[in-house]
C-alpha positions as CSV (number, residue, x, y, z in Angstrom):
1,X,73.9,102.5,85.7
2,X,76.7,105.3,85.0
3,X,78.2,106.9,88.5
4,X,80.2,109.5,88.2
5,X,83.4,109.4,90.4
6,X,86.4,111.5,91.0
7,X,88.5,109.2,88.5
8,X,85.5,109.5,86.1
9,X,82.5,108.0,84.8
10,X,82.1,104.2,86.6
11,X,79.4,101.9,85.0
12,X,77.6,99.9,87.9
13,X,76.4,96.2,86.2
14,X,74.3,93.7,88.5
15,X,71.9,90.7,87.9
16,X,69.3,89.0,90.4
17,X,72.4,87.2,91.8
18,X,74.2,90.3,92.5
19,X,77.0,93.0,91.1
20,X,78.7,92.0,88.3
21,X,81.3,94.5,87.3
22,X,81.7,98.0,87.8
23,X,83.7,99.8,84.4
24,X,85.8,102.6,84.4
25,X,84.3,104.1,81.2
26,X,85.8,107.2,79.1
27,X,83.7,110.6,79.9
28,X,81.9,110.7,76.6
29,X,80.7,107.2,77.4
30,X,78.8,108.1,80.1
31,X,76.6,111.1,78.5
32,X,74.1,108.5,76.8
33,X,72.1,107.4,80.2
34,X,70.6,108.8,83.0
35,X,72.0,108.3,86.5
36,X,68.7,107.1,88.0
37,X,68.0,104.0,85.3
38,X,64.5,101.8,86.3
39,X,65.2,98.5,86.8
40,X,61.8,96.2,87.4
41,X,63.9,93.1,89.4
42,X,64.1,94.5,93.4
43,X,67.2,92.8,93.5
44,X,69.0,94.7,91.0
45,X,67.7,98.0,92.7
46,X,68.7,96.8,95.9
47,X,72.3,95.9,94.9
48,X,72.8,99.0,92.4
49,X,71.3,101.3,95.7
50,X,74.2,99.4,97.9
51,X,76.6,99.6,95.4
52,X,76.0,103.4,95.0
53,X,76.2,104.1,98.9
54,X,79.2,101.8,99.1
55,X,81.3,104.1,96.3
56,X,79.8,107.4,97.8
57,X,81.7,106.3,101.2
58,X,84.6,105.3,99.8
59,X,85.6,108.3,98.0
60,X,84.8,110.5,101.0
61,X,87.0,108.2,102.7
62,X,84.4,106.8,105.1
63,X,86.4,103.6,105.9
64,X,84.2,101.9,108.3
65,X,80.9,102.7,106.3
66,X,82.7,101.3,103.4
67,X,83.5,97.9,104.7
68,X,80.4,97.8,106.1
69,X,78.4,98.8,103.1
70,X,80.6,96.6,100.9
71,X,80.2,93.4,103.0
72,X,76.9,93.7,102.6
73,X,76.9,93.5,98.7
74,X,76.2,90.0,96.8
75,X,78.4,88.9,94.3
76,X,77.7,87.4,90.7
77,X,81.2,86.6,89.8
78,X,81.9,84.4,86.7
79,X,85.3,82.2,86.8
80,X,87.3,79.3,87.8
81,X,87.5,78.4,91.9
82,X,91.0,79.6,91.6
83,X,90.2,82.7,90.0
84,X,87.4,83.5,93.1
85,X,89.7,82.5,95.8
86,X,92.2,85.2,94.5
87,X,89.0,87.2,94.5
88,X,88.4,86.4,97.8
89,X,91.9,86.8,99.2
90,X,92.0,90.5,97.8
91,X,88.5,91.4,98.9
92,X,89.8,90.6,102.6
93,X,92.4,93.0,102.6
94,X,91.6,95.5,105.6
95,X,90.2,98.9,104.8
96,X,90.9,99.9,108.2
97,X,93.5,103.3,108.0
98,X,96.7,102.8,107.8
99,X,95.3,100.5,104.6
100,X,98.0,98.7,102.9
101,X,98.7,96.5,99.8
102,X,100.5,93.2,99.4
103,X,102.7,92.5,96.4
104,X,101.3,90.0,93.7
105,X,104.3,87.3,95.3
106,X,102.4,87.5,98.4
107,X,99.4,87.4,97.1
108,X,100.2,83.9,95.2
109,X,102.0,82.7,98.8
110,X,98.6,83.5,100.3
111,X,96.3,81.4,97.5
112,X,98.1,78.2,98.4
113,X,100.1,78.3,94.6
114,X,103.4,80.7,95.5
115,X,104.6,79.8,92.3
116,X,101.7,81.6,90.7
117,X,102.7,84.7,90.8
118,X,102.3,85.8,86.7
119,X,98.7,83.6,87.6
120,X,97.6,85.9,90.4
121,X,98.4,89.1,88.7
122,X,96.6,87.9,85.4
123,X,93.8,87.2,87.6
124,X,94.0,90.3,89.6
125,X,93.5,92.0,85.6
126,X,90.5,90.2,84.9
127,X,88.7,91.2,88.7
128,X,85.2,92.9,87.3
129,X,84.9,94.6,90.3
130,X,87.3,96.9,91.0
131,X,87.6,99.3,94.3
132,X,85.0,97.1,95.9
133,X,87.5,94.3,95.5
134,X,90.3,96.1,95.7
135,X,93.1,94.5,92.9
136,X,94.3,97.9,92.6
137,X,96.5,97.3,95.6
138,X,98.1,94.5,94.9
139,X,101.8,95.9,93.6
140,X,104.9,94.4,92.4
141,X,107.9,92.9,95.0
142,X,110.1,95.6,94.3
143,X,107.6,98.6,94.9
144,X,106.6,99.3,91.8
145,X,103.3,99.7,90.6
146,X,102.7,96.9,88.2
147,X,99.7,97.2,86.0
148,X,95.9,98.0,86.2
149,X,93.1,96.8,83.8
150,X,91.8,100.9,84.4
151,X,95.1,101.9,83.2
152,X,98.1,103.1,85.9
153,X,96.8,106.7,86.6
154,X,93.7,105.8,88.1
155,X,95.5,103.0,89.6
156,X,98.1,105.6,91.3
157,X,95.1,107.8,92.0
158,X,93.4,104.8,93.7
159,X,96.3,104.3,95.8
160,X,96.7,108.0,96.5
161,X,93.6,108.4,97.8
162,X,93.9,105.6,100.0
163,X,97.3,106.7,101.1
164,X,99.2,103.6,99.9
165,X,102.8,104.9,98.3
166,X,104.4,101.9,97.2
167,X,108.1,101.8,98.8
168,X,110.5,103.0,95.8
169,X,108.1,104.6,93.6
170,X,108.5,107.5,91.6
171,X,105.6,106.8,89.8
172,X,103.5,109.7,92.0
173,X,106.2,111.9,90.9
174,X,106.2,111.4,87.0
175,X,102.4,111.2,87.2
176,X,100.8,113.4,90.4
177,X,97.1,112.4,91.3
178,X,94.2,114.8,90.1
179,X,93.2,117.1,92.8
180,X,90.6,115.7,95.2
């Protein structure tokens, strides 16, 4: 299912298990299908529906209904034990305002592996979930932005929106958010 967002088109992707991945697509990929798409397993519904809701709340900035919404969403989430309990660490990260990011050091320190830190980030670019597990606020040590798999503007949009400006950053400055 295609969703439409403030950083452009999303594609929604779930199985019986649960979500899979949601893309960051290019505008002309997301002309082809209709929003509302019929799918015959109620579990797919269900989790697209809940997926959906979650998104809606996040970009009106709806913290609480977020985290609420989003705990509620099942997971089917294909990788090592490692690669999940990275996962897992990032998806804990409060969304409760002020919400803040970690640096990909401290997110290594916190997997048990602090000498993981290329690891971590490498996993944090192969996260098919994006926003919903939030990789895009994990940021280098020194501030910086570091990398997206979306690409670094939605990245610093993603970060904008959820008032995170990494410490010694002049990324906003070079590149300034689109208007809400």
């Amino acid at each position: 299912m295609d969703y439409i967002s403030p950083i452009g088109p999303l594609r929604i992707e779930a199985s019986e298990r649960g979500l899979k991945a949601i893309k960051f697509r290019l505008p002309e990929q997301a002309i082809g299908e209709p929003a509302q798409e019929v799918y015959e397993n109620e579990n797919i519904r269900k989790c697209m529906a809940l997926c959906v809701s979650t998104l809606n709340s996040y970009f009106a900035k709806q913290w609480g209904t977020f985290n609420q919404l989003r705990s509620k969403i099942p997971f089917d989430l294909e990788g090592t034990a490692f690669q999940k309990k990275v996962w897992g660490i990032i998806y804990s990260l409060p969304n409760t305002y002020p919400i803040m990011g970690i640096s990909y050091s401290e997110l290594a320190f916190l997997s048990g592996r602090p000498k993981a830190v290329r690891t971590c980030a490498s996993i944090c670019g192969q996260n098919t979930i994006p926003i919903i597990i939030p990789c895009h606020r994990i940021i280098a040590a020194d501030g910086k932005i570091g990398g997206y798999a979306g690409g670094l503007a939605k990245k610093s949009w993603l970060l904008w929106h959820e008032g995170i400006i990494p410490k010694g950053s002049n990324f906003f400055l070079q590149h300034p958010p689109q208007a809400r």
